[in-house]
ZAZA-641947 format. One record per residue: x, z negated, y negated of N, C-alpha, C in turn; residue in one letter. Coordinates in steps of 0.1 Angstrom, whole numbers, plus 5000, padded with zeros to 4 digits. Example, Ala and Ser with C-alpha at 12.3 -4.5 7.8 and 13.67 -1.06 7.14 Angstrom:
BEGIN
513249225057512349225045513249225033A 512849295022513749295011512949215000S 
% end
This chain:
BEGIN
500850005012500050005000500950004988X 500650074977501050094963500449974953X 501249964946500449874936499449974928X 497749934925497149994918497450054906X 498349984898498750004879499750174887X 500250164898500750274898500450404901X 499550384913498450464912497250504903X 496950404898495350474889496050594880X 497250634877497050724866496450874876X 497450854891497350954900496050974905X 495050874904493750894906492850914894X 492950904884492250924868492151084872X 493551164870493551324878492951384878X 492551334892491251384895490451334892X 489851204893489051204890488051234876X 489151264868488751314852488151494853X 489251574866488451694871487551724884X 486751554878485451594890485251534905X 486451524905486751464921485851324922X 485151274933484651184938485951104948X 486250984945486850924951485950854963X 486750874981486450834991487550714993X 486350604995487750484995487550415010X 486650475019486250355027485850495042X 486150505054485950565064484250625063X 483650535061482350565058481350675048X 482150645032481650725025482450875032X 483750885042483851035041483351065050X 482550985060481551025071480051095062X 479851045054478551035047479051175041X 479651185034480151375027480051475035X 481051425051481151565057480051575070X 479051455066477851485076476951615072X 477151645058475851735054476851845056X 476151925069477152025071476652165061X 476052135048475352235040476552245033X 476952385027478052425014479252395016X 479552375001481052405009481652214998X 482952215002483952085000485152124996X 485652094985487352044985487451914990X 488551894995489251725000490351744998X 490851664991492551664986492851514992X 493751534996494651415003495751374993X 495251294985496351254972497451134974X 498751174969499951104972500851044963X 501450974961502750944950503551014948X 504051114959505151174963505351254948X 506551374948506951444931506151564937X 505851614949505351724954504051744946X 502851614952501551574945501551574927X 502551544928502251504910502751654901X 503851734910504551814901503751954904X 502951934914502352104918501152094926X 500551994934499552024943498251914932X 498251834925497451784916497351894904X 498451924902497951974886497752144894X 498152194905497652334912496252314913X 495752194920494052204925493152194906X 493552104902492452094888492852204879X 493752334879493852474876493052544882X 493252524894492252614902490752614901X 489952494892488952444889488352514881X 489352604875488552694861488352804864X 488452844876487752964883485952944884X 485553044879484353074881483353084898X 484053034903483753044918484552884919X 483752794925484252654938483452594938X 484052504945483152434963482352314952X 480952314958480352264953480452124956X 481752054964481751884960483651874960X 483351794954485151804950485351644958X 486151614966486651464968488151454974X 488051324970489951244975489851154986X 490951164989491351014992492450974992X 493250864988494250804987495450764995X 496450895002497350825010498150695008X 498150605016499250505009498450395005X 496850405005496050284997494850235005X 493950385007492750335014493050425033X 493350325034493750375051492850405061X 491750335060490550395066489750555066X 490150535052489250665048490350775048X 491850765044492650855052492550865066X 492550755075492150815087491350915091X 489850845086488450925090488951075085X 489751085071489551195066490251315071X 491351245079492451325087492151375104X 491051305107490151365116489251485117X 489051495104487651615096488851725095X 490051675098491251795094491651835111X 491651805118492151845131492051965134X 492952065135494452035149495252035139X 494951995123496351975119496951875115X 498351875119498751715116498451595103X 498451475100498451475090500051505081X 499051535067499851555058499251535042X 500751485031499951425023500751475010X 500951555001499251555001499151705011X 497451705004496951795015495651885013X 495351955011493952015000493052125014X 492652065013491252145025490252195020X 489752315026488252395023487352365030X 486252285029485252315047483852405037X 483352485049482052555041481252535056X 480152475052478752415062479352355072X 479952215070480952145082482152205086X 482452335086483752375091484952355084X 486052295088487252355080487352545076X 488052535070487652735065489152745061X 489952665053491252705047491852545043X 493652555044493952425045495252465040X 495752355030497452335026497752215030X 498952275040499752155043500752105032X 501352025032502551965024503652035023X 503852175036505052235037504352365028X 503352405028502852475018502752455004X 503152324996502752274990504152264980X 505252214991506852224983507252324983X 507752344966508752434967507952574958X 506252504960505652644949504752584938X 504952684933504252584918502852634917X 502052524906500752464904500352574904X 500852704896499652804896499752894908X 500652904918500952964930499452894939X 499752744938498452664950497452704935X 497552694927495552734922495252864926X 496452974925495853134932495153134947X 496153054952495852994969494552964966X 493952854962493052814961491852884954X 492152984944491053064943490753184952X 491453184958491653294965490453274976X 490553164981489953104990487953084986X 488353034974486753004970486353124968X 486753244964486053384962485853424978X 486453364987486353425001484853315007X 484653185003484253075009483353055001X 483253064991482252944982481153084974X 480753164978480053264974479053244983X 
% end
């Protein structure tokens, strides 16, 4: 666990672009039961990866005129539950943090792992990611 004062700016983030924070196993059972539309889930981290490219990639990618009609997080490193549950809704892929997923009517549809994530910059993962909603979220 992280101390909160260190985290909340990394969760403001998002949550300032819309994101619903999942803090508990439960609420991300409750989200990915309505297998109607479509979902972002970002798997959010401390790491320089999260903060220098896959945070500020996904809330770029937001200004596309096409996405997923529910935006949510959850907290690696803090709410452990709900990273678990959430990392189950992600299967066969390992976990990874961070981590930005597509599901459309229950299914996963498109996923960035962490090794996708280093090494390309914010507006590379928002192209990635619009790329995806014009394919998904229509």
């Amino acid at each position: 666990m992280y101390p909160e004062q260190l985290v909340a700016p990394m969760r403001t983030e998002l949550v300032n672009a819309g994101f619903q924070e999942l803090k508990d196993s439960s609420a991300v059972d409750t989200v990915f039961s309505d297998e109607k539309g479509t979902v972002l889930l970002m798997i959010n981290s401390v790491c320089g990866c999260a903060a220098g490219t896959a945070r500020p990639g996904v809330v770029l990618s937001l200004e596309h005129e096409v996405k997923p009609e529910k935006l949510v997080t959850v907290f690696a490193g803090m709410e452990a539950d709900a990273v678990k549950k959430a990392r189950e809704y992600l299967l066969p892929y390992p976990p990874s943090s961070p981590a930005i997923a597509l599901f459309k009517d229950g299914k996963l549809v498109h996923m960035i792992e962490r090794r996708h994530i280093e090494g390309r910059s914010a507006q590379m993962i928002a192209a990635n990611l619009k790329a995806a909603f014009d394919e998904f979220c229509n």
